[in-house]
N, C-alpha and C positions, 0 to 999 in steps of 0.2 A: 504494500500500500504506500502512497507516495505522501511524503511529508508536510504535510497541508501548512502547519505552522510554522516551518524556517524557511517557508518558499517567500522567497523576495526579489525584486526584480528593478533597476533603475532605469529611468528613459529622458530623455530629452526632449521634448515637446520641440515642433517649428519655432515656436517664440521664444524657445530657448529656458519656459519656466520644465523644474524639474517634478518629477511626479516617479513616486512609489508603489510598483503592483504587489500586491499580497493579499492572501485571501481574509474575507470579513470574518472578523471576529468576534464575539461578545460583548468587547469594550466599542462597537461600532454604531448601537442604538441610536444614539443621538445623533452620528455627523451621518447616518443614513437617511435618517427621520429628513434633519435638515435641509442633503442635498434634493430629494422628493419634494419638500415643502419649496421649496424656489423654483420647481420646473412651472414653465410658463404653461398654462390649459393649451394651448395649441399642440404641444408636444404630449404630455399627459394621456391625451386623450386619443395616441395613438398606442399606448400601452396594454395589455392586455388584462392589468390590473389596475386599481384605481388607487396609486401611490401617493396620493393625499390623504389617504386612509394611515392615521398615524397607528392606529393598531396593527394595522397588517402590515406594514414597513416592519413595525417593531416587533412582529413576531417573526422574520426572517431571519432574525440574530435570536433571539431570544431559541425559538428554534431551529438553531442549525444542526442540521445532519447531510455530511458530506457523501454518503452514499446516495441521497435524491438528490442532490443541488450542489454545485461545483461553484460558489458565489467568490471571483477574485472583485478587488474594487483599487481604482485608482485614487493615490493619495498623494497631493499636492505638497512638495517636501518643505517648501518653508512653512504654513501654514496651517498642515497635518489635515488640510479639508478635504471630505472623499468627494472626487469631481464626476467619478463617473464608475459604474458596477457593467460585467460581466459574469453570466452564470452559463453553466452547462446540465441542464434538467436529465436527469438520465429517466431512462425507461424501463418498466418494468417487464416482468413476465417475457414472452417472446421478444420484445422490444426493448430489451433492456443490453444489448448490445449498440444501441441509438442512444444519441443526448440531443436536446433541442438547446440552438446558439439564441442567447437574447441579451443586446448590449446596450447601454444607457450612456451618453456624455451627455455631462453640461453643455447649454447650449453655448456659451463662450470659449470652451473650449474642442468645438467640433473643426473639423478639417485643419488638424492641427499633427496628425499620424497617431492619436490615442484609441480611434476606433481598430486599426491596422493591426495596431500592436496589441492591444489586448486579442482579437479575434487568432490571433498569431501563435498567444498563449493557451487561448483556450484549446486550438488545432494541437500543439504538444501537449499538453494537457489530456485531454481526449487520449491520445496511445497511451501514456503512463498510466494512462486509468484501465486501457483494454477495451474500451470502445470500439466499434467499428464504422459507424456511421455517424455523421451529424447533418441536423435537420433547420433549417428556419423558417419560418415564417414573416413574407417581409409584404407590406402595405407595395400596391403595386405603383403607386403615384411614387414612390421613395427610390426614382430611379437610380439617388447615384449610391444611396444604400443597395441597391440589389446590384449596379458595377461592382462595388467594393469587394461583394463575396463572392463574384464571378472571379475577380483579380487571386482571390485566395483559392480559387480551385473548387468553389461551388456550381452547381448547375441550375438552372430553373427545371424545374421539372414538368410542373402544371401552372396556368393561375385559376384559383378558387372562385368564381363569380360572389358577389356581395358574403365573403367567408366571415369578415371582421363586421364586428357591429359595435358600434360608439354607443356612449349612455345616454344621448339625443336621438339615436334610433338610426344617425344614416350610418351606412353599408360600406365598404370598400372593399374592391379585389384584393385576393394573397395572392402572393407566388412562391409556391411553396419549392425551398431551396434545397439540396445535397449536396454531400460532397463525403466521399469516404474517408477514414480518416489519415489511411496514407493515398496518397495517390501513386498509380501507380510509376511516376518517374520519382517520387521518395524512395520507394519499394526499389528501385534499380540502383541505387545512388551508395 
């Protein structure tokens, strides 16, 4: 089993701020809570959870178990604010050789290489774990989120007509995404 709590990771952001990956922890309630309570409803409201819900933010630490949920988050090094979460949902029963990718940045810090790089981790991450497959789920207007996981070796597979539904009631396509978890020119390498 892979060492979830001396796993650390440093990066350099485009702008040059530095930012710490490691996975959430217990002592992470708050700066979770917090970065969720500042996502603007535009973004929010394409989530598949309602993470202005300060209970259910807080029970993702409060319950963590790293056999369902692979949750790394990015941590801003001067600052220690978590700016942005990455989790790997694994699957159960027959499907428990799959994890579903779901990534979060702040919006001040997007297109900045922190979506890259985490998705990057969690692609390692995934074989350390024994995985074979990863799955997402991406809102199909979110074109240059679905380039990004093309770029890392994902595939569109399908898109879902009206699959996602917002808490206002409209509808939007998924494109539901794969990608195994080596590919096979890793597998050659």
């Amino acid at each position: 089993m892979y060492n979830h709590k001396g796993y650390r990771k440093f990066v350099n952001l485009r702008n040059g701020m530095r930012v710490m990956l490691r996975f959430l922890s217990e002592n992470d309630r708050e700066g979770l809570v917090q970065m969720f309570q500042e996502t603007p409803e535009e973004d929010a409201r394409f989530l598949k959870q309602d993470v202005r819900d300060v209970g259910l933010v807080g029970s993702w630490v409060d319950d963590l178990d790293y056999n369902k949920v692979l949750p790394i988050v990015a941590v801003e090094f001067d600052s220690k604010r978590i700016i942005a979460s990455a989790t790997l949902h694994k699957g159960k029963d027959a499907a428990r050789h799959i994890a579903e990718v779901r990534i979060f940045i702040s919006r001040p810090l997007r297109n900045l290489g922190l979506g890259s790089t985490m998705l990057d981790e969690l692609i390692a991450l995934a074989g350390k774990e024994g995985l074979q497959w990863l799955k997402a789920e991406v809102i199909a207007e979110q074109t240059k989120v679905i380039k990004a996981f093309r770029e890392k070796g994902f595939e569109a597979k399908i898109t879902l007509d009206d699959y996602f539904i917002r808490k206002d009631g409209v509808t939007h396509d998924v494109v539901l995404m794969i990608r195994p978890v080596m590919t096979r020119e890793e597998a050659e390498f």
